[in-house]
N, C-alpha and C positions, 0 to 999 in steps of 0.2 A: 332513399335508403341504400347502403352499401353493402346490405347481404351480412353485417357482422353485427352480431348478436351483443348487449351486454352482458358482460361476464357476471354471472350469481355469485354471491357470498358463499362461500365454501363453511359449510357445517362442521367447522372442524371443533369445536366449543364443546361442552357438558356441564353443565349448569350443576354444581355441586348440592344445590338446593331441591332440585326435581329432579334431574337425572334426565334431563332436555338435553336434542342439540340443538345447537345455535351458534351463529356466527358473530363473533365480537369484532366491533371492528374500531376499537379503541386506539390497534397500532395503526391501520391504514387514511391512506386520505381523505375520507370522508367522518364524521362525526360514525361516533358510533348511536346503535337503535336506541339505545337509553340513556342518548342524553340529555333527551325530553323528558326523564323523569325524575320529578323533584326529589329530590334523596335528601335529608335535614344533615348535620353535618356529625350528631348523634348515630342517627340509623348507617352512616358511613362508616362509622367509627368500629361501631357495632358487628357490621358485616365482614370486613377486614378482619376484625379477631374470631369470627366463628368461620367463615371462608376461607378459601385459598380459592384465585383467582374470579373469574367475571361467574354473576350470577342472570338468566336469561332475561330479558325485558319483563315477560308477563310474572316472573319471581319479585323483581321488583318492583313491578305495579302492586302486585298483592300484596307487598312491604310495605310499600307506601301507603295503600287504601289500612291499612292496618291487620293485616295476616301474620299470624306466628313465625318466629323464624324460620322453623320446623315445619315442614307440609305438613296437613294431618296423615297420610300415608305414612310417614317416619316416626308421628309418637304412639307412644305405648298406650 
């Protein structure tokens, strides 16, 4: 070992849907955390127009297993 640490994903993200941070790492050179999650090309579609930008892994897990768009937190 060389004494040099790998560098962590910087949290710079907030997940418009919970209000999580998280680190997207869809511009850098590794895959980003969810793109092991199956997204239909609907639920895609879907997210883009109620979103603006990346929503956190476990948002979209819960998307996918079938979770409201809406946390329950957020509805009335």
């Amino acid at each position: 070992m060389s004494g040099e640490q790998a560098a962590l994903p910087v949290l710079s993200d907030t997940c418009p849907r919970c209000g999580a941070a998280f680190a997207c790492g869809a511009a850098g050179p590794q895959p980003c955390a969810c793109a092991g999650v199956g997204l239909s090309a609907a639920l895609r579609q879907e997210l883009a127009q109620r979103f603006e930008g990346c929503l956190c892994r476990a948002c979209l897990q819960a998307l996918v297993d079938g979770a409201p768009l809406e946390p329950a937190a957020a509805r009335p």
